[in-house]
C-alpha positions, 0 to 999 in steps of 0.5 A: 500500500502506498506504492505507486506502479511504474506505469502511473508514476508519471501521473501522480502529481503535487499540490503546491502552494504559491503567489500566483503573480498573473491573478495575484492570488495566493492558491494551492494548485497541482505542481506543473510537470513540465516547462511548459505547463509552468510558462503556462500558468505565468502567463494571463497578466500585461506583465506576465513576460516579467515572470516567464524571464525570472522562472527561466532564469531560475531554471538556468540556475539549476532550480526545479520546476517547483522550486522556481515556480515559488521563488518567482511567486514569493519574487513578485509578492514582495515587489507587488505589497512594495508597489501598493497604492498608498491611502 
């Protein structure tokens, strides 16, 4: 019990909790698998091509997909509370 079959390793997937910058929510969602599915998930904001270049420079750095995906959340919550309207 517990263990998973080699076949359907692939499938099972993490839940990640993180500071989505495009809706600038914070949410628990499924970890993306691929590169791709994480560009994905950045994009749907006017400065999402901000959050796609930190991901991808994170990722160059040797970061893993869902490390990165948190790092440039918690990058783009601190600069939006920095940013905020004042009154």
């Amino acid at each position: 019990m517990g263990r998973v079959a080699p076949r359907f390793a692939r499938e099972r997937r993490n839940d990640m909790h993180w500071y989505n910058p495009a809706t600038r929510v914070a949410e628990t969602v499924t970890a993306p698998y691929t590169d791709e599915e994480a560009t994905y998930m950045l994009w749907g904001a006017t400065d999402s091509w901000a959050f796609v270049a930190e991901y991808e420079r994170l990722r160059d750095d040797g970061m893993g997909i869902e490390q990165a995906m948190i790092f440039v959340g918690h990058c783009f919550r601190m600069w939006h509370l920095r940013y905020l309207p004042v009154g």
